[in-house]
C-alpha positions as CSV (number, residue, x, y, z in Angstrom):
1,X,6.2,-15.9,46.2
2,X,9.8,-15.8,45.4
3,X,11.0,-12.1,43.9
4,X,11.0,-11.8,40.6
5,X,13.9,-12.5,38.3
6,X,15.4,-10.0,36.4
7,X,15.2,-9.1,32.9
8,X,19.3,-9.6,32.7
9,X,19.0,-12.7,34.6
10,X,16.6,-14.4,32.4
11,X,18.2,-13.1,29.3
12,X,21.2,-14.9,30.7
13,X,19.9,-18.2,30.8
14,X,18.2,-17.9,27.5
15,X,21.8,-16.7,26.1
16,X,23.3,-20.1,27.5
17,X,20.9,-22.1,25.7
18,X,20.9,-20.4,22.5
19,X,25.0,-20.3,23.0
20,X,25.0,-24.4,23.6
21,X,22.7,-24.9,21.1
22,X,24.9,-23.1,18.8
23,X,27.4,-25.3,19.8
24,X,26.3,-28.3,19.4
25,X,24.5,-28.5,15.9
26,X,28.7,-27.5,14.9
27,X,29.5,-30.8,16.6
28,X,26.7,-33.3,15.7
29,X,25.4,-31.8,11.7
30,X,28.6,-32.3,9.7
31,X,28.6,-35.9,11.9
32,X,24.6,-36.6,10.8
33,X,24.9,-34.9,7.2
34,X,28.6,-37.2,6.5
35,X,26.8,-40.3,8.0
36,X,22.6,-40.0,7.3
37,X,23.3,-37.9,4.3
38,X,21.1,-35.6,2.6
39,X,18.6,-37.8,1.9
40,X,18.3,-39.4,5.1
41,X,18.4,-35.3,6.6
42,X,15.6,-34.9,3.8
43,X,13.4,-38.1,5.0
44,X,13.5,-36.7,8.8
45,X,12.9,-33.0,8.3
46,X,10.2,-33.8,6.4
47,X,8.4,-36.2,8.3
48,X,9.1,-33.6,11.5
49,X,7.4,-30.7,9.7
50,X,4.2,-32.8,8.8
51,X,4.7,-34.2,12.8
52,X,4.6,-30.5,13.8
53,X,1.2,-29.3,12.2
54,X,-0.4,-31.9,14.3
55,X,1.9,-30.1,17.3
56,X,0.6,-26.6,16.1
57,X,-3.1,-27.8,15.9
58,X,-2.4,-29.5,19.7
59,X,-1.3,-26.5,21.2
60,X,-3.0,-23.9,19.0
61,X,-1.9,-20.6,20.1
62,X,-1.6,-21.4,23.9
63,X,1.7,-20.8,24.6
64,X,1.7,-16.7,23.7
65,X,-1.4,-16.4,25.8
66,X,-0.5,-18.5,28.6
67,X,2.7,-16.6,28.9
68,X,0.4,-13.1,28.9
69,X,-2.1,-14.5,31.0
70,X,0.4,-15.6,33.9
71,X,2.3,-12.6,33.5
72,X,-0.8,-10.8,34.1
73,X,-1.9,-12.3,37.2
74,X,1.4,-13.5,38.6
75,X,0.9,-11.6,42.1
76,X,-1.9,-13.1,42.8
77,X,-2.1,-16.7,43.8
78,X,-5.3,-17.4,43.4
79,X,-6.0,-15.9,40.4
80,X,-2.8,-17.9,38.9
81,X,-4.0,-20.7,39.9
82,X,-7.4,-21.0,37.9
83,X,-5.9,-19.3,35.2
84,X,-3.5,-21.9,34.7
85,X,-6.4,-24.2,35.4
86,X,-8.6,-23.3,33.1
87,X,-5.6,-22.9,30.1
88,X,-4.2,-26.3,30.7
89,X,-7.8,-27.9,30.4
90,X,-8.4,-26.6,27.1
91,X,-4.7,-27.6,26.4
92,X,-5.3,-31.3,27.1
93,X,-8.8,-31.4,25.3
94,X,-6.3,-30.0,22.2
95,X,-3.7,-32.0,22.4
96,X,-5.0,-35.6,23.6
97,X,-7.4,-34.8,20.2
98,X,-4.3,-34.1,17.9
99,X,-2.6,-36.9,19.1
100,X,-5.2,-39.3,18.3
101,X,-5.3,-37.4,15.2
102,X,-1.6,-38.2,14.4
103,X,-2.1,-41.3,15.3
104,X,-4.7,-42.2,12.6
105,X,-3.0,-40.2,10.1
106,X,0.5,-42.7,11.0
107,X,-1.7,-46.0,10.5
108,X,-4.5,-45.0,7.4
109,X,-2.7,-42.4,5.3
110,X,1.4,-42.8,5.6
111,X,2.9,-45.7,3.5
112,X,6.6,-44.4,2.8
113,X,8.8,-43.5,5.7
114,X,6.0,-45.4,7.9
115,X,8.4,-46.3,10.8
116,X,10.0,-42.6,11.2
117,X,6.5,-41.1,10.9
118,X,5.6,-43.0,13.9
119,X,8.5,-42.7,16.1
120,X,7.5,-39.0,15.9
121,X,4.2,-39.5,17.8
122,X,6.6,-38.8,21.1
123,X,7.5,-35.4,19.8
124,X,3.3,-34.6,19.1
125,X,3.4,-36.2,22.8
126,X,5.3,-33.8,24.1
127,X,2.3,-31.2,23.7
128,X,0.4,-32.8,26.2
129,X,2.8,-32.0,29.0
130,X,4.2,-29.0,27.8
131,X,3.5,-26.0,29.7
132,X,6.6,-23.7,29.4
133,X,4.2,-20.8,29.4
134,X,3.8,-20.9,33.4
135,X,7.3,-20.3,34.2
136,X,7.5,-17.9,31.2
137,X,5.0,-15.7,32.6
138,X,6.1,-16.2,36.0
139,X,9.6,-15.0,34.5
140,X,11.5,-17.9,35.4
141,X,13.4,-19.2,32.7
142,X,15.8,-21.4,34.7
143,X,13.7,-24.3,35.1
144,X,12.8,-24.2,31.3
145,X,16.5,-23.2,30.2
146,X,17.8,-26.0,32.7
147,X,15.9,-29.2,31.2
148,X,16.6,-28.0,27.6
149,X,20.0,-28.0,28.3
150,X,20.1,-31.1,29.9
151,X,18.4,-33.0,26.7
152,X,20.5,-31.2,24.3
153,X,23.3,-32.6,25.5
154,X,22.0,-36.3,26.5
155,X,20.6,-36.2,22.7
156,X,24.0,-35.1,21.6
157,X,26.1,-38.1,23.2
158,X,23.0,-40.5,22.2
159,X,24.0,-39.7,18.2
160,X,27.6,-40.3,18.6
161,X,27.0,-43.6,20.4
162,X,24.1,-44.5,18.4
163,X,23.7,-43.2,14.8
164,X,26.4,-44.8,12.8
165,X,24.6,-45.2,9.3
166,X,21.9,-44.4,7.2
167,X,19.9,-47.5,8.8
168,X,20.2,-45.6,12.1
169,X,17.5,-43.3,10.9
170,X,14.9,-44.4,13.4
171,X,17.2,-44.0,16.2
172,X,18.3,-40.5,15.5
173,X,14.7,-39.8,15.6
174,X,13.7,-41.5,18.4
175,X,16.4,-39.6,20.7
176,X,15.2,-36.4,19.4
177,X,11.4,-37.4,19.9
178,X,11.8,-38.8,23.1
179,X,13.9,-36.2,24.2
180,X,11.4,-33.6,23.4
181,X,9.5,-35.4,24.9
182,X,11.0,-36.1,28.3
183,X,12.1,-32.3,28.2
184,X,8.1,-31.3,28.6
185,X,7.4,-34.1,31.4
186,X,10.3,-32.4,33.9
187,X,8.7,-29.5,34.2
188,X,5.6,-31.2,36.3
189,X,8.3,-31.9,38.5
190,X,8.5,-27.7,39.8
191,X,4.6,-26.8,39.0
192,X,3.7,-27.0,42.5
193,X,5.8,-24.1,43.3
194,X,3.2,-21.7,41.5
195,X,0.3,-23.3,41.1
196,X,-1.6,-26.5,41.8
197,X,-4.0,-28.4,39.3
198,X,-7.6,-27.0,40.5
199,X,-10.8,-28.6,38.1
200,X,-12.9,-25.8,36.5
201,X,-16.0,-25.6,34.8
202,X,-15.4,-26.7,31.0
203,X,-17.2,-23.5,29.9
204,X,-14.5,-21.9,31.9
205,X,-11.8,-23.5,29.7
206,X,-13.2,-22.5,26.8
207,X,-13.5,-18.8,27.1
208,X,-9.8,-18.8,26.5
209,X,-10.5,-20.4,23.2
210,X,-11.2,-17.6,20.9
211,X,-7.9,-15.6,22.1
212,X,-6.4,-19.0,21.7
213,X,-7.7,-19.3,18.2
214,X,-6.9,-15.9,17.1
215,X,-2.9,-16.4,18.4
216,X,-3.2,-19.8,16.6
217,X,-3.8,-17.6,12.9
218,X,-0.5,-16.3,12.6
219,X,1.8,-19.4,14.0
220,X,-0.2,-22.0,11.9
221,X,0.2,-19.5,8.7
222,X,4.1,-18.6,10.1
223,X,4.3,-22.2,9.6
224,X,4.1,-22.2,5.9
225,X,6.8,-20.3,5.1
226,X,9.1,-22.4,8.4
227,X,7.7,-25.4,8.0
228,X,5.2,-25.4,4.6
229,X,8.3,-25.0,3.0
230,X,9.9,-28.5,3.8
231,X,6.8,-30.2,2.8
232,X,6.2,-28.4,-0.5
233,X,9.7,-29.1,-1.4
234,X,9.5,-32.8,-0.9
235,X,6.0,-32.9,-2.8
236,X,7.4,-30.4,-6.0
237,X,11.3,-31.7,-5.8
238,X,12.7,-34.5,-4.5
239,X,13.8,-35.5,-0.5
240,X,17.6,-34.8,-1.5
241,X,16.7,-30.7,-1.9
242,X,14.6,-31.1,1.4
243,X,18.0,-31.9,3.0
244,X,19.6,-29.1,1.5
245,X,17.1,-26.9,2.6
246,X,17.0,-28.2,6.0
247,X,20.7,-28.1,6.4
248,X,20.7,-24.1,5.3
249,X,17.7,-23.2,7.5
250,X,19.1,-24.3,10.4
251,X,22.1,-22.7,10.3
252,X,20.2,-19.6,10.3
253,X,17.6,-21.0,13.1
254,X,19.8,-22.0,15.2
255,X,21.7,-18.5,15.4
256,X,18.1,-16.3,15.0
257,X,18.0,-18.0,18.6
258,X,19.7,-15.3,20.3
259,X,17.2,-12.8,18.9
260,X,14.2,-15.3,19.7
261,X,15.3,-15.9,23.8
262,X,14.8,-11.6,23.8
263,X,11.9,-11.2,22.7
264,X,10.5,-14.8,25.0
265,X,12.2,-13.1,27.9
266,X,10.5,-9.2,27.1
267,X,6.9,-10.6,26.3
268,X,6.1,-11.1,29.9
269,X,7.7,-8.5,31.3
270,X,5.9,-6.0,28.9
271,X,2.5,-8.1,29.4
272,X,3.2,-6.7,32.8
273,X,4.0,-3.5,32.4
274,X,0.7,-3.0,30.3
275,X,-1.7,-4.4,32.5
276,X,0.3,-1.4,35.0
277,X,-0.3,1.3,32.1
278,X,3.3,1.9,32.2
279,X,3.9,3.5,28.4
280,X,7.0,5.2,29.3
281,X,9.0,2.2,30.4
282,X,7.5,0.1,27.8
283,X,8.8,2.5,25.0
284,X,12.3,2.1,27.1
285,X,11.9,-1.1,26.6
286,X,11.6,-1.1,22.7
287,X,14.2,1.1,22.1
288,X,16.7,-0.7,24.0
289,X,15.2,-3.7,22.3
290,X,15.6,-3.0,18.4
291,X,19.4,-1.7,19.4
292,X,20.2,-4.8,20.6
293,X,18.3,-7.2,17.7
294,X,19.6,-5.3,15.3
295,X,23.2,-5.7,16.4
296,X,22.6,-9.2,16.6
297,X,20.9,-9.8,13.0
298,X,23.1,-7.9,11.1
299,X,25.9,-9.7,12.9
300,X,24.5,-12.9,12.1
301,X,23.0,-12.3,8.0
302,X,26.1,-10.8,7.2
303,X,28.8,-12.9,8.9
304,X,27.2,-15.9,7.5
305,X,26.7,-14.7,3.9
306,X,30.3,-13.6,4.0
307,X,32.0,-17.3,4.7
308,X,29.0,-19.3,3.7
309,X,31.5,-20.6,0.6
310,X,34.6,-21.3,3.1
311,X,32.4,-22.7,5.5
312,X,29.5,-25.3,4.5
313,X,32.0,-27.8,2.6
314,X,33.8,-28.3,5.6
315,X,31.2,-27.9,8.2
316,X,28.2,-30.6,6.1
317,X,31.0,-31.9,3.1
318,X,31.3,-30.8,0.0
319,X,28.0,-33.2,-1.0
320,X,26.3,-29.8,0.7
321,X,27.9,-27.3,-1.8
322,X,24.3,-26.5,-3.2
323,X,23.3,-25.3,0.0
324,X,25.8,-22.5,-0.2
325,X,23.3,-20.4,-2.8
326,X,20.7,-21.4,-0.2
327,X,22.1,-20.2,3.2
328,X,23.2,-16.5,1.4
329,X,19.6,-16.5,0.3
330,X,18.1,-17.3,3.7
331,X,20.3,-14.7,5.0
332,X,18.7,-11.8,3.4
333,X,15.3,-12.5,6.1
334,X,17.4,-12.3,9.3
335,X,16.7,-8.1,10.0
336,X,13.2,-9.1,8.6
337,X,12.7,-12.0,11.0
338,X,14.7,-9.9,14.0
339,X,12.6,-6.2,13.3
340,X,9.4,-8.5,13.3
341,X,10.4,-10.0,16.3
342,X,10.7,-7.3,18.6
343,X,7.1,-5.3,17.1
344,X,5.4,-8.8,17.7
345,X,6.9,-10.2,21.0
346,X,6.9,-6.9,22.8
347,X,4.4,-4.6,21.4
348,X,1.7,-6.4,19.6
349,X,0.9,-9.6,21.5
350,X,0.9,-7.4,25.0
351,X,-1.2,-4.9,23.7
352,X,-3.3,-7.5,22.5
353,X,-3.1,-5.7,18.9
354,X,-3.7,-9.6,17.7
355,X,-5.7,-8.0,14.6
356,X,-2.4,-6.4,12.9
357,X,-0.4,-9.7,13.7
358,X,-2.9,-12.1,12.6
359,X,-3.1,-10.2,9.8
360,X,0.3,-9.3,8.5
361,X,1.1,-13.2,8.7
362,X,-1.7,-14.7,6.7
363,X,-0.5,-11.9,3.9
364,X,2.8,-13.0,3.9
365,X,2.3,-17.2,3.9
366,X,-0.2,-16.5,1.0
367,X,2.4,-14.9,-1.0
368,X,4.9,-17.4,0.2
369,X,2.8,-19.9,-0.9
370,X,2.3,-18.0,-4.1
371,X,5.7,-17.8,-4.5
372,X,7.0,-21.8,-3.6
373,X,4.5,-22.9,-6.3
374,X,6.1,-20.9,-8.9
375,X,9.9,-21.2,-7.7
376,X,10.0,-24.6,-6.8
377,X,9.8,-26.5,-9.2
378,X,12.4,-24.6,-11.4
379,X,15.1,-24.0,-8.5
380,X,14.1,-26.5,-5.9
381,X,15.1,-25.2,-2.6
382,X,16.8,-21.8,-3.6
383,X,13.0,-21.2,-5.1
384,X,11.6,-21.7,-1.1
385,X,14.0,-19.4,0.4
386,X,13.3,-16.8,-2.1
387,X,9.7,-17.1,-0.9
388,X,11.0,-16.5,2.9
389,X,12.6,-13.5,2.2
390,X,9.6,-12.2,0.3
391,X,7.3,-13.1,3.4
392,X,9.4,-12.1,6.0
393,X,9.9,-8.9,4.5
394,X,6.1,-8.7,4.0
395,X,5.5,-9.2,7.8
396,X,7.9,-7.3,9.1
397,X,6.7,-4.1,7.1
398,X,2.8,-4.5,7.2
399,X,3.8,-4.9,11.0
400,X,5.6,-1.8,11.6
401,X,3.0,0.3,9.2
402,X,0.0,-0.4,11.2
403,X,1.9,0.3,14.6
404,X,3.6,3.4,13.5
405,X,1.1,5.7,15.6
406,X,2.2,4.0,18.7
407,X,6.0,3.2,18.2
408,X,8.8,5.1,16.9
409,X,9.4,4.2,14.1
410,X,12.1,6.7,13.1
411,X,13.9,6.4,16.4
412,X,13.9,2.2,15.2
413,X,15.1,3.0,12.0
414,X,18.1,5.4,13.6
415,X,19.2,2.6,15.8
416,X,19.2,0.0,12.8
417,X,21.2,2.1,9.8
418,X,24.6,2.0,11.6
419,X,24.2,-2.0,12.4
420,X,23.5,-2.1,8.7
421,X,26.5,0.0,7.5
422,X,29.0,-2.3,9.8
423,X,27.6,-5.6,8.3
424,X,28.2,-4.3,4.6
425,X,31.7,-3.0,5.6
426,X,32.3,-6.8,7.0
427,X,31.1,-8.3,4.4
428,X,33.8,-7.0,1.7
429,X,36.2,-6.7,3.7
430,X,35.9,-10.4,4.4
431,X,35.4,-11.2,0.6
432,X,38.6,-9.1,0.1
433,X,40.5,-11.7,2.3
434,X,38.7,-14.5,1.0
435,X,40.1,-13.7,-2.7
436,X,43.6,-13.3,-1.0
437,X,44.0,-16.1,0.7
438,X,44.4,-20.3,-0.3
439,X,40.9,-21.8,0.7
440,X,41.0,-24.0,3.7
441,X,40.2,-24.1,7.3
442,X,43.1,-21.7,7.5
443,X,41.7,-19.0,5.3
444,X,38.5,-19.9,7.2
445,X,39.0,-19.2,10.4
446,X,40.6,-16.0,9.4
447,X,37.7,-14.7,8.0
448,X,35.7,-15.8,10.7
449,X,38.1,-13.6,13.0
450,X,38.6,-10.4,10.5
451,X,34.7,-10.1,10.4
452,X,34.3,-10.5,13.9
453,X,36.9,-7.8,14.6
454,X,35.6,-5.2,12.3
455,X,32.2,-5.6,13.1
456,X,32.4,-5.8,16.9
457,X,35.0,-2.5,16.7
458,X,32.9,-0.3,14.5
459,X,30.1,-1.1,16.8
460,X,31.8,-0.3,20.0
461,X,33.1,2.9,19.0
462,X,29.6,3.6,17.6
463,X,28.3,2.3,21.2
464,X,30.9,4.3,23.1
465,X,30.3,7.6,20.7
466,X,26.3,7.5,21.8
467,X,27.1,6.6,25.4
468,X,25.2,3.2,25.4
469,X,23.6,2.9,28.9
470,X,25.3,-1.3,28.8
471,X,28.6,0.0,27.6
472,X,28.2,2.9,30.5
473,X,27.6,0.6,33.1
474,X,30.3,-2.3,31.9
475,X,33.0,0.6,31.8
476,X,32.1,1.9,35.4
477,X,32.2,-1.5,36.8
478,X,35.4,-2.1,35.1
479,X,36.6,1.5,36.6
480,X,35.6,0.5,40.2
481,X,37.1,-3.0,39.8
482,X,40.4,-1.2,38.6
């Protein structure tokens, strides 16, 4: 078996992903939201969140205990082998079943938006193929990293060429259908390298069904304050605040990325690491972690809230100004969302404390849902993001309370305040400059680079002044090169 790759070298090609996906939402939204518009945005997000249910139910929660499981048994062939068996059995049974599902749903139930609604049976497709939890667990991200970026960016060109009005609907969901699509079938193409497709006993299969079932809890009730949201929107308000909120939410998505590809590159490294009984190196780990998401999400809430007003009219038009209230709200969950991350993805799920996650979730979609219900229909989509933040926070705290015997939760804390200090300082100084100078793209890209300055200097002197072991290392290899 080929050596492992590196934590750094993984987190690498996760960073070039997240970096070109970054990219290229800046190139194709204010294209999609100046010709689709916000209802057509509005009539595809929400016809993609009620598509992705019957993806959750397909996949269930096989991908987080695939990716343990490998990463388990990854030295041992044969033992990969029927463990990757016996998951992707259950996995087909689940996902040929959803599909039909879908399917039905498309033809009996759907009578608006029929067309769309069925174009995304590709994208519920996609789960019959999809086994990105191999190569996760195996800790090669390459192969998973290199097909995503190779459908980004054919899905990119295909909008341009494409997508020209609000009658090209179909086709600008058919590329990203398809492509998802496509993206899932490439991967059979390097499966043989780890494993090979070995029958097993159906009972087999389905003794990964209750830890499948009990991952499945908190992404299907995740979902209602991601996805719920979309759909409860377009059933209390209209599809026109369903664009809104789709446009805000993935300006934040799409940068929360960065903090995502950690904690998918750490999960099966610390899977590993627990199955050795290594603590020490897996509290290492954590602290090294929460540094770096922290750094990252106060970066991102704060930088964003700071030019969201400069920034959204000429990025989506100003037809998009409403979602400017929106974005600053949705803002407030990135340290929530980024804290939560790195307890989940690198404490909980491979200590298989599944009781405290399953648990902390279903309490914060019930509130969300609480909230939604209430907000909704007096402030449309600002009333949903409300309802995030109050989940998230909910998560994130019930999370870190029922593990604080068995993480640090002061040394978290400690590595968090300054991160928090540097984004506040940003944030008015920005504002300051923002009152000063004439809006324009001028006055925004100098706020863009005034924030980026402050906050990446207060944080390396802070770096430098507690002798960061990555700031260590890049100045020594600088020295030696010098």
């Amino acid at each position: 078996m080929k050596e492992q790759h590196s934590i750094k070298k993984n987190y690498l090609y996760s960073m070039a992903y997240q970096i070109l996906i970054m990219i290229l939402p800046l190139i194709t939204a204010p294209y999609l939201a100046r010709v689709v518009g916000a209802e057509g945005t509005g009539i595809y997000s929400y016809t993609y969140s009620i598509a992705q249910y019957f993806l959750y139910f397909a996949m269930l929660g096989i991908s987080n205990h695939g990716n343990r499981s490998i990463a388990k048994v990854r030295e041992d062939k044969d033992k990969r082998i029927k463990v990757f068996s016996e998951i992707y059995t259950l996995q087909m049974i689940t996902a040929i079943t959803a599909l039909i599902c879908y399917l039905l749903y498309c033809v009996f139930i759907v009578h608006i938006n029929k067309e769309i609604a069925l174009i995304q049976t590709f994208f519920v497709m996609s789960s019959v193929f999809d086994i990105s939890w191999l190569f996760w667990g195996m800790e090669n991200f390459k192969v998973t990293v290199t097909r995503q970026i190779m459908v980004k960016i054919a899905t990119a060109i295909g909008i341009f060429v494409f997508v020209k009005s609000p009658d090209d609907l179909w086709k600008y969901t058919l590329l990203l259908s398809a492509g998802t699509l496509l993206s899932t079938m490439y991967l059979f193409v390097k499966v043989k390298q780890y494993v090979v497709f070995r029958f097993q006993p159906l009972r087999n299969s389905f003794q990964n069904l209750k830890p499948v079932l009990i991952l499945f809890i908190p992404i299907i009730a995740t979902s209602i304050y991601r996805v719920m949201d979309k759909v409860m929107i377009g059933l209390m308000s209209d599809m026109v605040q369903v664009g809104y909120y789709e446009n805000s939410d993935k300006l934040i998505t799409t940068c929360l990325g960065v903090v995502g590809s950690l904690g998918s590159v750490m999960l099966p490294r610390m899977s590993n690491l627990v199955a050795k009984g290594d603590k020490e190196a897996q509290n290492q780990y954590l602290l090294k972690s929460i540094e770096a998401t922290m750094f990252i999400a106060f970066a991102i809430a704060f930088g964003i809230a700071s030019v969201a007003d400069s920034f959204i009219p000429f990025f989506y038009g100003s037809k998009f100004n409403d979602c400017i209230l929106i974005t600053r709200l949705l803002t407030i969950s990135v340290p929530f969302i980024s804290w939560a991350n790195v307890v989940r993805m690198q404490f909980l799920i491979p200590n298989e404390k599944d009781r405290i996650y399953v648990t902390s979730i279903i309490v914060g979609a019930i509130l969300n849902v609480f909230i939604n219900y209430n907000l909704i229909p007096l402030y449309g989509a600002a009333g949903a993001a409300i309802g995030t933040i109050c989940a998230e926070a909910t998560v994130m705290l019930i999370q870190t309370v029922c593990s604080r015997t068995e993480i640090d939760v002061p040394a978290f804390i400690k590595k968090s305040v300054p991160f928090l200090a540097f984004g506040f300082i940003m944030f008015f100084g920005v504002r300051i400059l923002a009152n000063i100078l004439n809006k324009g793209i001028i006055s925004m890209l100098a706020q863009i680079f005034v924030g980026a300055l402050v906050y990446v200097s207060l944080s390396g002197v802070y770096f430098i002044a507690t002798k960061n072991p990555i700031v260590t290392q890049l100045a020594r290899k600088l020295h030696i090169m010098k």
